[in-house]
C-alpha positions in Angstrom: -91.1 -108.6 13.0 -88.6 -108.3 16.1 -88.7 -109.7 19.3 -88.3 -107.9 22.2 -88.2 -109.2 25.8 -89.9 -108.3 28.2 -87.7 -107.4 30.9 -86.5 -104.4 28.1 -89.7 -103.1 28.2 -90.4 -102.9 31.8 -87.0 -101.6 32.2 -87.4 -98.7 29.4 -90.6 -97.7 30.7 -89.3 -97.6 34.1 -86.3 -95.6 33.4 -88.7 -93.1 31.6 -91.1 -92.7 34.4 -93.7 -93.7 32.1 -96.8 -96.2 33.4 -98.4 -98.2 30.9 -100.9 -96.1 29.9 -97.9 -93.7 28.2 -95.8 -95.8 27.2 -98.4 -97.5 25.2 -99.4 -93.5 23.3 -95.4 -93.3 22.9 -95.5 -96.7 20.8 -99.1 -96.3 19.5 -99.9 -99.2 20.4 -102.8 -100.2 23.6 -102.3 -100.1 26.9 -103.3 -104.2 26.8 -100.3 -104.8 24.8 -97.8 -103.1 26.9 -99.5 -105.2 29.6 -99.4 -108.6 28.0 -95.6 -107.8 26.4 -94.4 -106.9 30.4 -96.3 -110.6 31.3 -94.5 -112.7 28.6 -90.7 -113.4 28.3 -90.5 -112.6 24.7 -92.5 -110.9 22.3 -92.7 -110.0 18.3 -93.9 -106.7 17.5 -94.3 -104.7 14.2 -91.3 -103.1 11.8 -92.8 -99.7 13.5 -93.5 -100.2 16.8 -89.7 -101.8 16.5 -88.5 -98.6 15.4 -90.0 -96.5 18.0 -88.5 -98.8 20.7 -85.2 -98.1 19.4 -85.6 -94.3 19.1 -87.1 -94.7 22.9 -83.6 -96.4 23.8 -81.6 -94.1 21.7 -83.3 -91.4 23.4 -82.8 -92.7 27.1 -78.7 -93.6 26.3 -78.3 -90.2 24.6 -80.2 -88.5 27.8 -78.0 -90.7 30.4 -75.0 -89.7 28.4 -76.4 -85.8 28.7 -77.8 -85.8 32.4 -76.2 -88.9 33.6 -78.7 -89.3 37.0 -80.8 -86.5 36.2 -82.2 -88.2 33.6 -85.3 -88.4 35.6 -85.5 -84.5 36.1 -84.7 -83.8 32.3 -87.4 -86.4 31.3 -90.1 -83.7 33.8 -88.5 -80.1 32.6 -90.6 -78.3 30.0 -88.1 -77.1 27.1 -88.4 -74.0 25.0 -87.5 -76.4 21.8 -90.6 -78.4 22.8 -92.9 -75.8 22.6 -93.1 -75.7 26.6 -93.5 -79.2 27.2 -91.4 -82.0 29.2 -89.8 -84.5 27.4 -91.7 -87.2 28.5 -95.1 -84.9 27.3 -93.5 -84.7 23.8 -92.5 -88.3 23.5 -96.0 -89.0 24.9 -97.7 -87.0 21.8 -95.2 -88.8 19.4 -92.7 -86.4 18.8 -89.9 -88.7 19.8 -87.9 -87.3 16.6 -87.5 -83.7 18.3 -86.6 -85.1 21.7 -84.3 -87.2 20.4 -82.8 -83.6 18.2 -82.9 -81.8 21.7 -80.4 -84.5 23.3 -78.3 -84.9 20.3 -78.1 -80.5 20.2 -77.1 -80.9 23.9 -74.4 -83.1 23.7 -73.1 -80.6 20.8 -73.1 -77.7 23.6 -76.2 -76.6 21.9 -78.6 -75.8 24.7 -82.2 -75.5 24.5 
């Protein structure tokens, strides 16, 4: 299990324009453990729910590096590559692998 603190998580969800409620379907995890990880200074969470933190990072750096302060406005555009839907949508319905293919094709010049 890793530990995660958490001022990282309030930050990362902050940064994505996410409440609670989403950031919670992005991890699958509740809503109450969001909560109680954002109230405690540290936190151990699950070899998955660790990995999808990471990809959630990766894809916030990777969009920063991309949109530097637009990041915000990427996060709310709908994209042809995700079948219509913003970003944050896709991420919201799990498919953090294609967002995080979207950024990486971008910073390749491969615009979508």
């Amino acid at each position: 299990m890793a530990e995660v603190r958490a001022l990282d998580i309030r930050s990362l969800r902050g940064r994505l324009g996410m409440s609670q409620e989403l950031f919670s379907r992005v991890l699958d995890v509740s809503a109450r453990s969001v909560e109680r990880w954002e109230a405690q200074e540290a936190t151990r969470v699950n070899a998955e729910t660790s990995r999808r933190l990471a990809v959630t990072q990766e894809i916030l750096a990777l969009a920063g590096e991309v949109y530097g302060d637009g990041v915000d406005t990427f996060m709310g555009t709908p994209r042809r590559s995700l079948a219509l839907r913003t970003p944050r949508e896709a991420m919201v319905r799990g498919d953090l692998e294609e967002v995080r293919r979207l950024l990486v094709n971008s910073l390749n010049g491969h615009w979508a």
